[in-house]
Every structure is written in C-alpha cells, then in structure tokens.
N, C-alpha and C positions, 0 to 999 in steps of 0.2 A: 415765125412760130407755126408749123407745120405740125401733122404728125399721120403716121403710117403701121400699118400691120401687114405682114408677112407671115403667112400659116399655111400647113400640109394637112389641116383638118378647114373646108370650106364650113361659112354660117349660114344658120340658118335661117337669117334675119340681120337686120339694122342695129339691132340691142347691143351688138359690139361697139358701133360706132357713136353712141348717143354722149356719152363725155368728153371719148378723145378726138371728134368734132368738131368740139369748139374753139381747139387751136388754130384750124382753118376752115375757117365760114367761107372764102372766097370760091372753092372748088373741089370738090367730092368726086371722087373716080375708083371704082373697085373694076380689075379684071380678074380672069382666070388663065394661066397659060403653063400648059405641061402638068396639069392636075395640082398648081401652087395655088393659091388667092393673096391678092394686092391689094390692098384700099390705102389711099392716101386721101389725106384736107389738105388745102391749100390757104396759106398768109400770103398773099400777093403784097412782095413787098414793090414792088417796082410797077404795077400798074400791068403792062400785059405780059406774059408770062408762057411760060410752058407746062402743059401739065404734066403730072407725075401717076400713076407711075409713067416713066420714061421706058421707052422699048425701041430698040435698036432695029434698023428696015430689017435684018433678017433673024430678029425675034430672037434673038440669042443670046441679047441681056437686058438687063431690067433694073433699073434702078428710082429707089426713092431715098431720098435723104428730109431731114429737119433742120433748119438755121440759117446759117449764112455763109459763104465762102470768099473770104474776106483776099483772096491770094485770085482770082478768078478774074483776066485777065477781062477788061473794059467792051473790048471787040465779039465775047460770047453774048447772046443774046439770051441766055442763060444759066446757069450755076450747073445743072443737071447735066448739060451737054459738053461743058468743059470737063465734070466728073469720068463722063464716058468715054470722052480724050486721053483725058490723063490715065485710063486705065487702062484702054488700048495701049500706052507705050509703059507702062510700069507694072502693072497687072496690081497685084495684094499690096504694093508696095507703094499705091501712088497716097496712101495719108500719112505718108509721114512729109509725103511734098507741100501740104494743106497747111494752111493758116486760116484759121476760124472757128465759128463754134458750132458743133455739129451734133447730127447722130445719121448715119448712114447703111444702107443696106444694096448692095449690088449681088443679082443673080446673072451667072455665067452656066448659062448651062449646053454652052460648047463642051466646055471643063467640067461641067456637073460640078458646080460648088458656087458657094455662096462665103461671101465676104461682110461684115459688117463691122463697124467701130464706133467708138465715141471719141468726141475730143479731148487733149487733154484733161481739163480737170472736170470733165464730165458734167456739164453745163447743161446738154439735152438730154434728156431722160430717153432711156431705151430696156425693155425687159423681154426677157427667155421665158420661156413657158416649153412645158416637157408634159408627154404622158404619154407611157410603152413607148413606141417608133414614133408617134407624132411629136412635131415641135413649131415652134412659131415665136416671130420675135414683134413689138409691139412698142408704143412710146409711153402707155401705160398701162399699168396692171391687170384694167378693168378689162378691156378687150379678148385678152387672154384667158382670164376667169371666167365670162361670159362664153365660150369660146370652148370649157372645159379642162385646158391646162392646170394641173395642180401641183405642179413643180416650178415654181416661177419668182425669178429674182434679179436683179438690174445688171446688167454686163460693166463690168469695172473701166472707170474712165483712164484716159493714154491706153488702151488697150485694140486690137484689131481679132477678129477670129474669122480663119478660115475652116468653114464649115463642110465637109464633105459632103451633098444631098445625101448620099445614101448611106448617110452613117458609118461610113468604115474611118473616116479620118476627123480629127476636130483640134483645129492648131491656132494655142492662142500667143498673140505676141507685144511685146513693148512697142508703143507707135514713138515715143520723144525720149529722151535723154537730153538732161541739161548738166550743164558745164558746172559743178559746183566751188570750184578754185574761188576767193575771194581776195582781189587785187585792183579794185578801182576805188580811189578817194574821193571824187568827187561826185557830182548827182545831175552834171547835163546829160549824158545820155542816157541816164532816169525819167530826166523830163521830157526829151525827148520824145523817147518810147511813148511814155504817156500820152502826149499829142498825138502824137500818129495813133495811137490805138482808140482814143476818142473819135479823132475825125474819120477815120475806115469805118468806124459803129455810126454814121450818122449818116452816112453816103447812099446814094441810090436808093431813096424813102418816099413810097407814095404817101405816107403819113410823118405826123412833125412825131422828133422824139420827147421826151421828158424823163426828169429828173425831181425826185423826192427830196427835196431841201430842206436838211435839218441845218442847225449851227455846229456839226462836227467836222469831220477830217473829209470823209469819204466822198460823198454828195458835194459837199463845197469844191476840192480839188476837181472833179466832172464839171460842174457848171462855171468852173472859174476857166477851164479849156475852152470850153465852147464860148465863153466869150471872148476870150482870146484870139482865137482862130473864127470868130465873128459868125459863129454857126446858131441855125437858128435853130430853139429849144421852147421847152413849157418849163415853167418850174411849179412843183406842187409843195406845199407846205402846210402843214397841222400845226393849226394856232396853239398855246397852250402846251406845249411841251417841249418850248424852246428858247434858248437866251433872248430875250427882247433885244436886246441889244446888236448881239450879233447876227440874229436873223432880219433885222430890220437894215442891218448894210448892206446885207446878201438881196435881199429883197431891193433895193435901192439899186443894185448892181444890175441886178437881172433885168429889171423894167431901163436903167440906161444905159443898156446894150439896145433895146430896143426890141426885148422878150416882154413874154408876156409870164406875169407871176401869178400862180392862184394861191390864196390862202384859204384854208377851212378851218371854221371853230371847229374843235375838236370833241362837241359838245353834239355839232352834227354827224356825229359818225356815234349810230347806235351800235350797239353791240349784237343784240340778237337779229338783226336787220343783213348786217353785214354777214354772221355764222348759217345765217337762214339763205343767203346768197351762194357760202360756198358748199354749203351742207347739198345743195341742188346741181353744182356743178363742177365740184371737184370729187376725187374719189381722195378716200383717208390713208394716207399713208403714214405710218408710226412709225417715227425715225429713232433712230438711236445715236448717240453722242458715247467716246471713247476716247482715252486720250494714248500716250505713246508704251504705255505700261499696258493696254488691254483691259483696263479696267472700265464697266458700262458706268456713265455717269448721271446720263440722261435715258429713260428705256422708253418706247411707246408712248410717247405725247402724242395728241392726235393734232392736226392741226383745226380742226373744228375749236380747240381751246386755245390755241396759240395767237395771243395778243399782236403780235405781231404780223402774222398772216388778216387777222382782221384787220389791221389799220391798212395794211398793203391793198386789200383788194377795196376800201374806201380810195385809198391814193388813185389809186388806177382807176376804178367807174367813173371820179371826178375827170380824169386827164382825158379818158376814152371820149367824154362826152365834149373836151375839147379840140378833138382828133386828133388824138397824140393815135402812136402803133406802136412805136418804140419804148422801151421802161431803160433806161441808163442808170444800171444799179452798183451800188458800191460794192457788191460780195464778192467776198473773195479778202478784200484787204484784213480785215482783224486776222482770217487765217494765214497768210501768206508773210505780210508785214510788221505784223505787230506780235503772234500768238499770243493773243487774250492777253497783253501783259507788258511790263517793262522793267527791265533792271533785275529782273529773278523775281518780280512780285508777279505773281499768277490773280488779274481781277478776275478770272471764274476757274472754276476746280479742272474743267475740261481744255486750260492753257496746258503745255507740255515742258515747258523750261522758263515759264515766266517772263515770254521776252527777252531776253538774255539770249543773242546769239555768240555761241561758238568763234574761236577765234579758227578753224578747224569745221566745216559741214559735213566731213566723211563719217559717215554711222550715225552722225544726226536729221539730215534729210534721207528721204522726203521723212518732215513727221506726221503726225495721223491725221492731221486736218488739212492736211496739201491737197493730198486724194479722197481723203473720209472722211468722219466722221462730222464735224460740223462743216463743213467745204460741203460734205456730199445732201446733210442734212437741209440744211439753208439755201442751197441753189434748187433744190427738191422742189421746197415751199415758195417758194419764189417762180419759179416754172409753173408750179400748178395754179396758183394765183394772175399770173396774168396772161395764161393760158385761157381761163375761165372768161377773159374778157375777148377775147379773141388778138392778144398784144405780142409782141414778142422783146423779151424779158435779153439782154445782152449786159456785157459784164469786163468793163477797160481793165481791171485791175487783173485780169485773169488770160490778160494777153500774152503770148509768150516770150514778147521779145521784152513785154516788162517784168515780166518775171523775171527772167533771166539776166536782167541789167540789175535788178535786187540781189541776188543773188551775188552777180559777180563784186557788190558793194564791200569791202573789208568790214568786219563785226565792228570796228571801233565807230564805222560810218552808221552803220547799220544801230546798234547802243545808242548812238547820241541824243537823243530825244525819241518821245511818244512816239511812234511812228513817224520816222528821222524823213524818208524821202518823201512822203504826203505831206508832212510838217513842212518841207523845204521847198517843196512846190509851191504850198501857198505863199510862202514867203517873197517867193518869188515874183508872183502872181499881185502881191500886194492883197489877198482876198482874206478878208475877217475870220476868223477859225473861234472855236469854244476851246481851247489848250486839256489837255490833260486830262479829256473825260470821254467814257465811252458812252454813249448817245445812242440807244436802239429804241425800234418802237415798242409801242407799246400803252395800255391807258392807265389814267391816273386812276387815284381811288375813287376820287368823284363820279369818275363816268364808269366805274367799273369796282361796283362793292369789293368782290371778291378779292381786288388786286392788295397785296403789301403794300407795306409802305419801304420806301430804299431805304437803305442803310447808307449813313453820310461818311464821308472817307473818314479814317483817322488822321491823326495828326503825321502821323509816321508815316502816313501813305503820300500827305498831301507835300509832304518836304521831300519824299522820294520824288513824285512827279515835278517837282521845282516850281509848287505853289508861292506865291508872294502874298504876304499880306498888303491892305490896301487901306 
C-alpha cells in the first residue's frame, strides 16, 4: 500500500502529502528531474527495499508504482526493477505481461512520454488532474487539489495511457481481454485458481495478513485456503452480528490451525470514535452506484456515514495493533459471482440481471460492476480505509486467472446455487458457511440509533434461495 504523485506544477510545501502519506509510513522521497516532481511513500512489504521513485543510471526513466507484482520473478530484489526490465524489452506494452494489483507510473523521457495504468478491475486508486498545459497524476484526489488541479477524475481500471509530455499525443488503450465462451462443467480449476491466488497474496510479508471473518461466503472461502495451504493468518471478527453457531466453528477452525482468532464486542466499536478516525485521515470521496441500464442508484454517500467503512477501519486498527499489514478482503465476489442476486431475484436494486447468468456472455459482460459502479465503489472505500492505517488492502477474488475460470464455468454451473463456486469450495473445504444470505457490515440498531431495522426475506424468497424449514 504505497502511493505516489507525479506533477508538471512543483508544491509549494508538504500539504500535498499529509493524507496520501499514510499509505507509506516506511519511506518518503520527492525528486525533481527535467522540470517533473515525484514524491512517493513507501509500504515496505518485504523488509528492505528499494526506494521509489526509481531512476535509471542514465536518468532517463523514472518510475513509481502502488501494490504488488504478483508475476515478478523470485531472483529481482525488487518489483520496481523488474518493472524497468520488462519495459526495456516491451516498452507500453509490458502490463499486459503483469499479474497483480497495481497502479503504475513510468517516465521515459528518451521518448518524451509517460505511460501509466491500473490493474484490471482497478483495485489501486490513481487520478488526473488538469489545468490549461498543466497536468499531474496522483493516488489521491487530495494531492491534486492542494496542488491546484481542477479537472481531476480517477483513470479507468484494465486501461493503460500513453501520455505524450508535450501534449500533442494521448493514447489510451485496453490492457486484458478475457475469454468469455462458457464450456467448463466442473469447479477444480475454480478452486484451483483460488489457492493460488490466496497464497501469491500472502507471500513475501514483513507483516502477518488478516482476514475479517463473518459467517458468510466470502471471508470463510479466504480463511478456509489459508488453512488449507497451512498459511499463517489473524482472523478478526465482530461479535454480535453473526450466526453463533457458524461463527463459532469458523473460530474453532481458525485457533486449530494454529492462528490466532480475535473477536470484538461489537459494542466496542463506537461509532463517532471511529467517523472521528477517518474524518482525520481519509479524504471523502462520494461514490456513485449505477447498474447496466445507466440508471444512478446510489449518488454521493460520503463514506464519513457509510457503516460499513466504520466497522472496517475498527476491523483494521484492531488487526494493525496485532501486526497484521495485509487486509485479505472478499471484494469483488457479490460483483463478479453472484451480481447482488440469484435466479433473476435482484437482493438490491443496483444487481443487473439478478444473478441469472446468460446461457450466452456476448453483449452481457463486462456488466457495470465488473469495472464500476459498485466494483469501483467498494474497492474505493476499502483502499481508503486501510490506507489510513498504513495496511495494504488485497483482493483473491479479483484475480484474473479466477476470474476467468468463472467465466469459462457454463450458466447451468454458474445458476446452481448462491454463489455456485464459493458455495463448492466451501464444500469442499469441509468449512461452515451461513447458506443463502448476503452478510455486510454494518451496526445494529443498538449500537447505532439511526440504523433501520432489515427487512426479513419473504417466503417466496426464502424457497427461491432453497431455504428448509427446521
């Protein structure tokens, strides 16, 4: 969890850096070279490190990147120097060689041009800022604003642009294309994938990771690998907003692996304690939710009210303080696996076909939450949140090789149940699941007046989902 600016207007002070900072406490570096300014912070994930920005002995490129580079070959001694290899032999072309999650900036100024991208589904935050001839690219808003930019909005994830310095050229391009044909019955190399993308996110950590254990799909299927694969982890969990039942097997599992479990009453996670927390060190960003029709669903919520960004950054100052770095988040799956939904029933208005996939993906992918809308939303608040703690925030279900073994699943595989290959994992796995319900965070009424109270399924919902009475 890095992050970096890149600007043709130099500051005139620190006040750029004072939020987006806190991604990397390890190591602070601003130069100036050919009339550009760099500043990067450093997340040392591996202990010693290189710093960024990175400049090549004859000064003729410069690079900083955010994330990890999960394709980055054992023998580099680090991620930034294998970047500058690989672009020596591919030039603009070397992210589509990449496997990871990123946000990247390389200046070439042999060529007089600058190259930047995100990763597929746009995981790291990265924004443009514009005013007359100046321009600057940044990992968040603040910097840019402070900075004077008033044109400024987040670069599209799977995308790459080649940026001409001197303005005469700006070429932006598709970094992935995936395979959409649907022709595999079965779910090992679903699960597969899975493993491997688990265990690549947990590899090379100066810090243990952790995971937010509820009793649902997502979080269970993550902590049910790393026991599997015998990898060590934290698990964090909010007392009070979870099946007793199934969280207490999950919890029994996790301490006999031989992890360590934390639970929190949920009772200790104040609400203005925690808003007072991000209110200081995150900047607001008001997302907007849209489903496949273009219609806004959700406009400007700030996350200063979002429930769920307050339980996360409780989750995380508890884990921080037990030296977790890493957050091993489920996002990604309700948009990618499930869309909000099952069978054609849409559980929130901003699903796009109710779960019900297509026997047929052509003109149906990508739909607006693969790349946006709540994809782009929710990994937003999720980066900014454990940003704030200095953590970096990573994401199995949003890996490409799992993606794309979902994808290649036939609709029938895919239909079968709630979220048919997270369902079959656990199954697999032997690990407790809560069946047929979608589990976010969020506080009760108790701890939180203002909150509703849910609305309990219907009957017709609960026989759709293949509820059983008991």
């Amino acid at each position: 969890m890095c992050s970096f600016l890149f600007s043709s207007l130099p500051p005139a002070n620190d006040d750029f850096n004072r939020i987006m900072s806190l991604r990397g406490p390890d190591h602070t570096q601003g130069i100036t070279i050919n009339g550009y300014f760099f500043c990067h912070n450093l997340l040392s994930m591996r202990g010693d490190f290189v710093g960024q920005p990175f400049v090549s002995d004859d000064e003729k490129i410069v690079i900083m990147f955010n994330g990890e580079i999960y394709s980055c070959p054992d023998d580099y001694e680090s991620e930034v120097r294998y970047l500058h290899d690989l672009y020596k032999e591919h030039g603009g072309a070397l992210f589509s060689k990449l496997d990871g999650e990123y946000a990247i900036i390389i200046a070439d100024f042999e060529n007089n041009v600058l190259h930047v991208a995100r990763d597929c589904f746009g995981t790291k935050p990265l924004f443009f800022g514009a005013r007359g001839g100046a321009f600057g690219f940044a990992s968040y808003r603040d910097p840019l604003t402070v900075l004077g930019f008033d044109e400024i909005r987040p670069l599209k994830p799977n995308h790459s642009v080649e940026y001409a310095l001197d303005g005469t050229n700006v070429v932006e391009r598709e970094t992935y294309a995936f395979n959409i044909a649907q022709f595999k019955t079965g779910l090992d190399d679903w699960c597969e994938a899975f493993d491997r993308s688990v265990a690549k996110r947990v590899k090379h950590l100066r810090g243990g990771p952790f995971v937010g254990l509820s009793s649902g799909y997502d979080s269970g299927a993550i902590a049910a690998s790393l026991i599997a694969q015998n990898k060590d982890f934290l698990s964090v969990t909010v007392e009070g907003r979870e099946d007793p039942d199934i969280i207490g097997a999950r919890l029994s599992a996790v301490r006999g692996s031989g992890n360590q479990a934390v639970v929190i009453p949920e009772t200790d996670l104040v609400v203005e304690d925690l808003r007072g927390w991000l209110q200081n060190r995150v900047e607001d960003q008001p997302y907007f939710i849209v489903n496949d029709d273009g219609e806004r669903l959700e406009a400007g919520k700030s996350i200063f009210k979002d429930n769920a960004a307050l339980i996360l950054s409780g989750v995380c100052g508890r884990a921080k303080k037990e030296g977790a770095l890493v957050y091993l988040s489920g996002s990604g799956a309700d948009e990618i696996y499930a869309d909000y939904g099952h069978g054609g029933h849409k559980f929130f208005a901003h699903s796009n076909f109710g779960g019900l996939f297509p026997n047929n993906l052509l003109g149906r992918f990508p739909w607006a939450s693969v790349f946006g809308s709540t994809q782009a939303a929710y990994l937003s608040k999720e980066e900014m949140v454990a940003g704030s703690f200095g953590m970096e925030a990573r994401y199995p279900f949003l890996d490409l090789a799992v993606v794309q073994e979902f994808l290649n699943l036939t609709a029938e595989v895919k239909n079968s149940e709630y979220k048919s290959v997270i369902r079959g994992y656990l199954r697999r796995r032997d690990f407790p699941v809560k069946e047929n319900v979608k589990i976010g965070f969020g506080f009760t009424k108790e701890n939180n007046p203002k909150a509703k109270k849910k609305k309990k399924l219907s009957t017709k919902l609960k026989r759709m989902l293949g509820y059983k009475k008991r």
